[in-house]
N, C-alpha and C positions, 0 to 999 in steps of 0.2 A: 763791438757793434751790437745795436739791440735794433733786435729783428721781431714784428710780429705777423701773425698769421691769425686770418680771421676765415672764422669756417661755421655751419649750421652744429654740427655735431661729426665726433666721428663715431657713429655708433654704427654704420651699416660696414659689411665685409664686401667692401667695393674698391675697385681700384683706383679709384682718386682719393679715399683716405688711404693705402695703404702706404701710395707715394706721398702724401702730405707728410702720414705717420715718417718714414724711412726719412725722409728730408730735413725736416727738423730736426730728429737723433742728431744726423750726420752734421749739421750744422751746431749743433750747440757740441757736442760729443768731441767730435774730428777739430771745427777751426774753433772753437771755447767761444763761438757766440752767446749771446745773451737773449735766449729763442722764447719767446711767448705762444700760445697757442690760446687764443678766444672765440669760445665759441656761443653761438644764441641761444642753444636749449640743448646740450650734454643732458643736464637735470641730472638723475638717477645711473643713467643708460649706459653700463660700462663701456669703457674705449674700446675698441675692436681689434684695435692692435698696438701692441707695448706702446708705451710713449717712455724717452728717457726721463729720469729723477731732474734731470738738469733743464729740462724745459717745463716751465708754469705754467701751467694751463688756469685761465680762470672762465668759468659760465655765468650769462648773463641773463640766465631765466628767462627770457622771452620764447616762449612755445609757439615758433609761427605756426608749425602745423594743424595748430587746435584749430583757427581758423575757417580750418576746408571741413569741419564737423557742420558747420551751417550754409544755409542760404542765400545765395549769390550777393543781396543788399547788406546783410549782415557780415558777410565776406569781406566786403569792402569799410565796413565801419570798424571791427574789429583787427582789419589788416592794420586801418592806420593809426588806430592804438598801441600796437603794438611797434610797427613803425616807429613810432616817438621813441615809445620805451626805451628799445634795443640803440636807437642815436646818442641817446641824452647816456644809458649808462657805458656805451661803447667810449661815448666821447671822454668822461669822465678817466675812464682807464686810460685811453691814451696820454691823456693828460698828464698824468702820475705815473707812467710809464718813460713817457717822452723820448719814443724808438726815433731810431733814424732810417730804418724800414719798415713798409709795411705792406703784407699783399695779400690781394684778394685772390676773388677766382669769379669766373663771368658768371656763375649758376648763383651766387648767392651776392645781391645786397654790393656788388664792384661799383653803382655808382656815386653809393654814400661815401666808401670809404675813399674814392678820387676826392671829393670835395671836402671830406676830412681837414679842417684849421689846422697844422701842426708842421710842422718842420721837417717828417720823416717823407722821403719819396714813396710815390705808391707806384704798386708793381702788380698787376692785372695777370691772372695766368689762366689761358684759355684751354680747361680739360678737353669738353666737348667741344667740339668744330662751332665754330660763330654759328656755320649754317642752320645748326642741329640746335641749338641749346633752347632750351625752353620745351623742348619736345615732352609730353608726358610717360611716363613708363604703360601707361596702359592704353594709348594714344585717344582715349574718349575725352571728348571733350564738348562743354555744351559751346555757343554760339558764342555766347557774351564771354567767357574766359577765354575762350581763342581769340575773340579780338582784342581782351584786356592784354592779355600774355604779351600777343605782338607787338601792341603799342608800347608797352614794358620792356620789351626787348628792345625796340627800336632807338625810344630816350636811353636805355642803357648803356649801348653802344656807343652812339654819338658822348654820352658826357663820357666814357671809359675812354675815348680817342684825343677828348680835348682836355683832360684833365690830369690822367694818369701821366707816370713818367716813364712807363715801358710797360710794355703789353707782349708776354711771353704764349708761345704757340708751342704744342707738342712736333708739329710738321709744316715740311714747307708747303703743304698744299693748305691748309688752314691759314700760314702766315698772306696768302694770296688772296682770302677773304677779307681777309682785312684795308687792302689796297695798301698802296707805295708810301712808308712810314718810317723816318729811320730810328722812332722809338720802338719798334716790332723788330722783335729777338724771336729764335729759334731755338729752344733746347727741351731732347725728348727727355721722356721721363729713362729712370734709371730701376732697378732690384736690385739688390742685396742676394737674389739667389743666383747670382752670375759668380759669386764669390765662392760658389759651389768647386768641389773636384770631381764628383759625382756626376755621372752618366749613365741614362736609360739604355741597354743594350737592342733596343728594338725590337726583340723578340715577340714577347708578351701578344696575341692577338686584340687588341683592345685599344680603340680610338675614344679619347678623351678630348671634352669640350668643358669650358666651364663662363660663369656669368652669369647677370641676375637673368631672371627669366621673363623677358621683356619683348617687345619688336622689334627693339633696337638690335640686339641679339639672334634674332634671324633663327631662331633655334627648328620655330615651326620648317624651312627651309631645309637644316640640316635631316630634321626627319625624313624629310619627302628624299630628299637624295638616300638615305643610309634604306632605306625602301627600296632601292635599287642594289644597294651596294652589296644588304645581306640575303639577297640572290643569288649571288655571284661567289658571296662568301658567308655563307652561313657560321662559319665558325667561330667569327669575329663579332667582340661585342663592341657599342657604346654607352659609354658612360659621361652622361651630361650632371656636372655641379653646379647647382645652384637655386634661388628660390627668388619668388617674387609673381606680379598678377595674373602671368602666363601659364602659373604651372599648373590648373586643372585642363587649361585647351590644351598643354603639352600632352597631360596624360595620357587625355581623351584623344587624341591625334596619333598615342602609340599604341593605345589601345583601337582603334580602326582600323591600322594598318595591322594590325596581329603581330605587332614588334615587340609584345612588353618579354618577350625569351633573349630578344637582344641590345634591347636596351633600357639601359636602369636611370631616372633622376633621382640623382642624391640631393641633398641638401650640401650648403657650401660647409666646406669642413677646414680646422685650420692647420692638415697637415696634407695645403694641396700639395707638395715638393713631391711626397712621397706616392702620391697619385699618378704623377709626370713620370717618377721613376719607372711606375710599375705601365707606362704607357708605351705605345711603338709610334703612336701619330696622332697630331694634335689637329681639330678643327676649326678654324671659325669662319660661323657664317653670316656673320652681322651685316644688315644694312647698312649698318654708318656704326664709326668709330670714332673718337677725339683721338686716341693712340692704337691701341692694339696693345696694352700690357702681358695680358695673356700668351702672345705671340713670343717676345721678349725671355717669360719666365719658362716657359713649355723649354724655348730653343736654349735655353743656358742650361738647358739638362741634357741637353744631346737629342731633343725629341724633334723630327721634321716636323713642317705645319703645312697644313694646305687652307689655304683661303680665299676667300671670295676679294677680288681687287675692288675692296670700297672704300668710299670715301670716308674717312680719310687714314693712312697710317701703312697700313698692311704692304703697300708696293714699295714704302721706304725703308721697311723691317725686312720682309722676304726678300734674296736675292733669287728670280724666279730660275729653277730646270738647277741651282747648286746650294741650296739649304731648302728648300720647300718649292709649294707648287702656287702659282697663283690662276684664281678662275673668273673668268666673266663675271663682274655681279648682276647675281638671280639666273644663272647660268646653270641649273642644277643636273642636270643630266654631264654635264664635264666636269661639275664638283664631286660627283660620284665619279666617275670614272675615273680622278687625279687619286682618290682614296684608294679605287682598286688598283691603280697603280702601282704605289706605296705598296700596298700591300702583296702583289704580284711579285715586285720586282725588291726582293729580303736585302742584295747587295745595296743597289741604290738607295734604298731606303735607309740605311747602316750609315752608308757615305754623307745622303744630305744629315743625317743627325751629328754625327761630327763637326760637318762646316758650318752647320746650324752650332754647332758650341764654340765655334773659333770664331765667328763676323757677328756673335750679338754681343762681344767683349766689349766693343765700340758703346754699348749702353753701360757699361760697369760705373757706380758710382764713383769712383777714381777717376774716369773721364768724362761721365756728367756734372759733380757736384760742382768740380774748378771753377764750369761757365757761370754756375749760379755765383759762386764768388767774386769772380772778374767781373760779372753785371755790378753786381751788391756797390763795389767800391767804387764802380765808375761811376754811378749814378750820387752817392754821396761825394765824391772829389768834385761835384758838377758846381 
């Protein structure tokens, strides 16, 4: 079967390339598909994470980003030059490739490639929450782009619903946004660090959080709680991985509260495993998730998580009071308190990290990747 995957770049260390990265392997690798990877402006920008020898990646030089370098009216002249571009040389490929899959994702360009001329089914997979997608990382925004963005979003949706031939969701609470469809599949993302034997012994006083450094991420939140928590427990540190437009207000926020003794921003590093090991309790404090991958990779180490129950992913990953804790969102005063908990109570917190490595098996690529095959075939047998 020849499968391809169209994506901007995987150049950032984010967890939707990492699952794209990990997906493709495993398909071309595991069942000897015939995996494509296209993307619109790689350019120079190393891959961010291994890709196998056996999957082709080809780039199509269209730099949509250069773009947002100008002026709202030039923004839009330049967009749809570019536009053309990336149609006319994407089309060209498929043509000469002649997949019989091919899938997008809702953040980038799902509604050209539903309307794509070609033979191969498209297959729509919704990272971020419908609700959420198009949200900026730095949430600023002038007038005119927030009405352009929504109008953008809106047409995208509608042709992704009438065009596409399955439209995949990380969770069922995203699959519910989309309304009653029987082309809408359900299947979460999966790690390759579940395949670990390796576990954190919890000891270590040190709560770890990681992700870009964004709103979405909620990190400013986690401060405000861990303000409380190294009161109560001075001994413990955190340690947030990651980078992105937030991180001077992060600074500045740990530097107000006189926290910079107990907590350190790292930069994203690429031996988080070893991070997790050396952790007793995982955070997260996001406003909104498309999955919670972090959740996933923390608990296939043995590490408990305590999280804020938001939309969307976190209530489907955590089993609450026997692998982790979960907490009101924006609830920060009982986010701090589930921490001190964990930390309180060495047995408990020992226990959920165990059942935390035995119920996220359930994500092991061995029984996510099948779904993705069992879809693949049904949709070409159609």
């Amino acid at each position: 079967m020849k499968i391809v995957y169209i994506y901007d770049s995987i150049a950032r260390i984010g967890g939707t390339e990492r699952i794209l990265t990990d997906k493709m392997n495993y398909l071309a690798e595991t069942y000897g598909h015939e995996v494509y990877l296209i993307t619109s402006s790689q350019g120079n920008h190393p891959l961010s994470f291994p890709l196998s020898d056996k999957v082709k990646h080809i780039d199509l030089d269209t730099k949509f980003h250069l773009q947002y370098q100008h002026p709202f009216l030039k923004q839009l002249r330049m967009g749809w030059s570019l536009d053309h571009k990336f149609e006319q040389r994407l089309k060209k490929e498929i043509t000469r490739i002649n997949p019989d899959i091919i899938s997008g994702n809702t953040s980038f360009k799902a509604d050209l490639i539903c309307r794509l001329d070609c033979k191969a089914k498209k297959v729509i997979e919704s990272h971020c929450a419908k609700t959420y997608t198009r949200i900026p990382e730095n949430r600023k925004k002038s007038f005119f782009k927030d009405v352009k963005d929504r109008y953008v979003s809106c047409q995208c949706f509608r042709e992704i619903k009438r065009y596409s031939d399955a439209i995949v969701t990380l969770t069922q609470e995203d699959a519910t946004m989309w309304g009653k469809d029987p082309n809408i599949h359900v299947i979460p993302n999966t790690t390759s660090i579940i395949d670990t034997h390796t576990s954190s012994p919890c000891e270590a006083p040190r709560v770890i959080a990681a992700g870009r450094l964004t709103w979405q991420k909620g990190f400013d939140r986690l401060i405000d709680a861990w303000d409380i928590v190294q009161k109560r427990h001075p001994g413990w540190m955190l340690d947030i991985f990651g980078e992105g437009f937030y991180k001077d207000f992060l600074t500045k926020q740990v530097k107000d509260r006189k926290l910079e003794h107990s907590i350190t921003i790292h930069p994203f590093t690429q031996n988080i495993t070893q991070e997790y090991l050396n952790s007793s309790i995982m955070a997260l404090s996001s406003n909104y998730e498309g999955f919670g991958l972090v959740l996933i990779e923390a608990m296939s180490l043995g590490v408990p998580c305590v999280s804020f129950d938001c939309p969307f992913g976190p209530s489907e990953i955590i089993r609450d009071q026997e692998d982790g804790l979960l907490v009101k969102n924006g609830d920060i005063q009982g986010f701090a308190n589930a921490i001190c908990h964990l930390i309180e109570h060495e047995v408990e917190r020992k226990a959920f990290g165990k059942s935390a490595k035995e119920n996220v098996k359930r994500y092991s690529p061995q029984n996510i990747m099948p779904q993705w095959e069992m879809l693949f075939h049904k949709l070409t047998e159609k």
